[in-house]
MIKE-57738 format. One record per atom (N, C-alpha, C): residue in one letter; x, y, z. Coordinates in steps of 0.1 Angstrom, whole numbers, plus 5000, padded with zeros to 4 digits. Example, Ala and Ser with C-alpha at 12.3 -4.5 7.8 and 13.67 -1.06 7.14 Angstrom:
A513249435078/A512349555078/A513249675078/S512849785071/S513749895071/S512950005079/
***
This chain:
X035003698623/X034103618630/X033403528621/X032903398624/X032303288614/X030603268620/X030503258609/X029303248608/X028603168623/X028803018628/X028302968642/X028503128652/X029503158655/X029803228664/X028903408663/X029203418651/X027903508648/X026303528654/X026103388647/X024903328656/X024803348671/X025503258676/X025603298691/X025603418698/X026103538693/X026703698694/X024903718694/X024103678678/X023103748674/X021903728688/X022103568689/X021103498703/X021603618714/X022803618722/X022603688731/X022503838730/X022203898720/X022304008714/X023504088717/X024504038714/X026204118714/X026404158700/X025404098693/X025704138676/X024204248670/X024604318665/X023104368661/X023104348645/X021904358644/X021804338629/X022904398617/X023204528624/X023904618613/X025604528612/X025804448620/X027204358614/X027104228607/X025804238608/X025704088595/X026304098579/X026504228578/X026704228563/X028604188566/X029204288571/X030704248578/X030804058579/X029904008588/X030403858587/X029903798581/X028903828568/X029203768554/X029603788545/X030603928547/X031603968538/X032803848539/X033103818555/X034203738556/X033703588556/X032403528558/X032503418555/X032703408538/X032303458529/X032303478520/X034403478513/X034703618520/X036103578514/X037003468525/X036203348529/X037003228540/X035903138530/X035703098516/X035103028509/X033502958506/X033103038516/X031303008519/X030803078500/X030102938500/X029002958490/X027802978490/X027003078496/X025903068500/X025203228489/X024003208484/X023503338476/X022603428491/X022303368497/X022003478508/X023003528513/X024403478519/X025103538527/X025903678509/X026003638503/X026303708489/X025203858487/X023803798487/X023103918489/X023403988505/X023303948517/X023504008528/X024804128525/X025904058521/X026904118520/X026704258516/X026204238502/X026304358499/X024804468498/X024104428506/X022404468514/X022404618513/X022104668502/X021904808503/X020004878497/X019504968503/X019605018514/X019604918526/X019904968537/X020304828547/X019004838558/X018604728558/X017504718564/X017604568574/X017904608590/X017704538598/X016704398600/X016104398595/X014804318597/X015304168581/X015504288570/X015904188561/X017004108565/X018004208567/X019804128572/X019703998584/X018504038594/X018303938600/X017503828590/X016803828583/X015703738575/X017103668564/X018003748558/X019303648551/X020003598558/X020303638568/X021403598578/X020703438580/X019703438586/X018903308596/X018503228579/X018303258567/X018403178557/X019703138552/X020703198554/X022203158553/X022603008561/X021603058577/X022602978587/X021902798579/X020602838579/X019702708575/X020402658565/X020702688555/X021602658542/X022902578549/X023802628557/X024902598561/X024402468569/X023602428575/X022902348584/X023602388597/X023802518597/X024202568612/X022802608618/X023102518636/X021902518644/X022302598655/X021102688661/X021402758675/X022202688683/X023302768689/X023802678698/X022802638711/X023002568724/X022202558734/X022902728743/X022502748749/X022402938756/X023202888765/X024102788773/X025302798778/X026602838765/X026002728757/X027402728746/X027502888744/X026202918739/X026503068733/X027203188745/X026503168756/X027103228764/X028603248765/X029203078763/X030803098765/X031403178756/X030503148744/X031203208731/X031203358730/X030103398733/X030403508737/X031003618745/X031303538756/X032603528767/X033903528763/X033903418752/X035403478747/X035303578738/X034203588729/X034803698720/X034903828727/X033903898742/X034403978747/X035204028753/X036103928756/X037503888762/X038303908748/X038503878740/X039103898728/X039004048725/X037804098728/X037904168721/X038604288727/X038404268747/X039304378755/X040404358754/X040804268754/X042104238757/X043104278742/X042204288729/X043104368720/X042904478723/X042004518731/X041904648732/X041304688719/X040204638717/X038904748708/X037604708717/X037704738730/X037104718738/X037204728748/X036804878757/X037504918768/X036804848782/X037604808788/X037704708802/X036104688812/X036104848814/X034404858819/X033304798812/X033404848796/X032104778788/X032404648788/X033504588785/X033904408789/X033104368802/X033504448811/X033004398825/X031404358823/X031004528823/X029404518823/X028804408811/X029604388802/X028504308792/X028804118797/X030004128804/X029704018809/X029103988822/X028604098832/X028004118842/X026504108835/X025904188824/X024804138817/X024403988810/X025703938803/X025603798801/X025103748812/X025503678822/X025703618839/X024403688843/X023703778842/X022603838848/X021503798836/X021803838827/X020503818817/X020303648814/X021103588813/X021003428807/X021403358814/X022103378828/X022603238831/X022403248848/X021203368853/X021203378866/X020503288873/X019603198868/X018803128872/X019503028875/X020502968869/X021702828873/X022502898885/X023002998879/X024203068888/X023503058904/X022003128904/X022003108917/X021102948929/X021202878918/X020702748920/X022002688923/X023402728922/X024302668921/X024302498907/X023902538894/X024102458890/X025002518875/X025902618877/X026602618870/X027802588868/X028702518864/X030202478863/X031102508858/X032202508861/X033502558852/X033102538835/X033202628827/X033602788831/X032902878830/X031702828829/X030502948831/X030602948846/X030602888851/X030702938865/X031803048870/X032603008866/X033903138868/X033703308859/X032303278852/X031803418852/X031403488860/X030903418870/X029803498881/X031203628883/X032103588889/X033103668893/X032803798882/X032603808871/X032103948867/X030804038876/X030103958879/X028804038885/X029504128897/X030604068907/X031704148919/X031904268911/X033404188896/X034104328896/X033204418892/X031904378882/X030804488877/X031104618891/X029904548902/X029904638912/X030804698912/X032004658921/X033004718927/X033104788917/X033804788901/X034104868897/X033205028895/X031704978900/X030605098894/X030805208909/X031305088918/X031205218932/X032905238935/X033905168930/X035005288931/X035805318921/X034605358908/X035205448897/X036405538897/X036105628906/X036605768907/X037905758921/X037905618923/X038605608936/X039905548929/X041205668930/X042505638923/X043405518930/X043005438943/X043905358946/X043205218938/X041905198942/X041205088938/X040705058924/X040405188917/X040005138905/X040805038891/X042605108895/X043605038890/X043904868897/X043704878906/X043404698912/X042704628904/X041204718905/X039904628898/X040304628885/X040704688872/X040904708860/X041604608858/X042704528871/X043804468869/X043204348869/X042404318878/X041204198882/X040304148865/X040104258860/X039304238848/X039904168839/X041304228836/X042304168831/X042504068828/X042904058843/X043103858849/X042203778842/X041103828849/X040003708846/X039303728829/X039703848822/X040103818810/X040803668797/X041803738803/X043103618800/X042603478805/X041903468817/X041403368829/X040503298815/X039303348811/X038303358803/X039003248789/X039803338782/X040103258775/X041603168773/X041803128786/X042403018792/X044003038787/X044503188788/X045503218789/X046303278799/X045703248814/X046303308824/X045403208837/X046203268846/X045403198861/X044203268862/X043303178873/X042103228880/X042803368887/X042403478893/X042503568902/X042003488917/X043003488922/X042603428936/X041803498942/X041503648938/X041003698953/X041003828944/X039403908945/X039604058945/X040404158947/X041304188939/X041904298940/X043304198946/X043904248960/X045304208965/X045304178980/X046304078985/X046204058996/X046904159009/X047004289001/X046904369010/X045704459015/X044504389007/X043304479011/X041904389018/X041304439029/X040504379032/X039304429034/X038204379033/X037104409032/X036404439047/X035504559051/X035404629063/X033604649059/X033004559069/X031804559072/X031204729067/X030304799064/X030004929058/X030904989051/X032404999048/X032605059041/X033704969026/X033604859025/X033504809015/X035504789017/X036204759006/X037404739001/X037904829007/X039104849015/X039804949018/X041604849024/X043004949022/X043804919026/X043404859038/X044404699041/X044804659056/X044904769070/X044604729079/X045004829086/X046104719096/X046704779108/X048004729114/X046804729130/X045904709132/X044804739144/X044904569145/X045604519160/X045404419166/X044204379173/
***
């Protein structure tokens, strides 16, 4: 991870202090010259409060500026997407932390309707969030939704289609009881 993108992770808090020494180990071996990011690196005893105090002297040095809180948003949208989709990052916590993104920083647009592709095609996490929290334990639907996450994974970082539609078009949604098979009732 590089140093901007760091930043962004640290703004929406997807990064905690204790990985700053990690992404100035690697800006460092990716040619960064910086004597803060050099002390961060190697920060021992490790103290949170300092690592953040080199890190934000590092960025200033590099003349790296906060992104604006859409940018970081995205950014952090794809790295959570990167990071399910290699799988060091199991599909539910993807969900929920982009159901927290979309809720914590971008709910006030989302429901103004003033957000746009492709922050807008987040909202669609805040669904599967739910759905997936109320049919965990339910063996037909939870493999649909996981499949949904997926999608709009790949969707996320612009390596697959939109998901047209929750789950499949053999399931329809039934006033009280939520997602369930079609039925054949005329």
């Amino acid at each position: 991870m590089d140093v901007p993108e760091a930043l962004a992770l640290l703004l929406l808090g997807l990064l905690t202090p204790e990985g700053l020494p990690a992404v100035a180990m690697e800006a460092l071996d990716a040619g960064a010259d910086d004597p803060s990011l050099a002390q961060l690196a190697g920060l021992t005893p490790f103290d949170p409060r300092e690592a953040r105090d080199l890190f934000q002297q590092a960025v200033a040095m590099m003349r790296i500026s906060e992104p604006p809180i859409r940018d970081a948003a995205l950014i952090g949208a794809r790295w959570i997407a990167r990071e399910a989709l290699g799988e060091r990052r199991a599909l539910s916590l993807a969900c929920h932390q982009l159901w927290k993104l979309v809720v914590d920083w971008l709910w006030d647009d989302f429901c103004d309707d003033r957000l746009t592709p492709p922050l807008a095609d987040l909202a669609f996490f805040v669904q599967l969030h739910d759905d997936l929290e109320l049919y965990q334990d339910d063996p037909v639907l939870r493999p649909r939704i996981e499949r949904d996450i997926r999608s709009e994974l790949e969707y996320v970082l612009g390596d697959g289609p939109k998901a047209a539609h929750p789950w499949s078009a053999d399931l329809e949604y039934r006033t009280g009881h939520g997602w369930a098979p079609k039925t054949n009732a005329s």
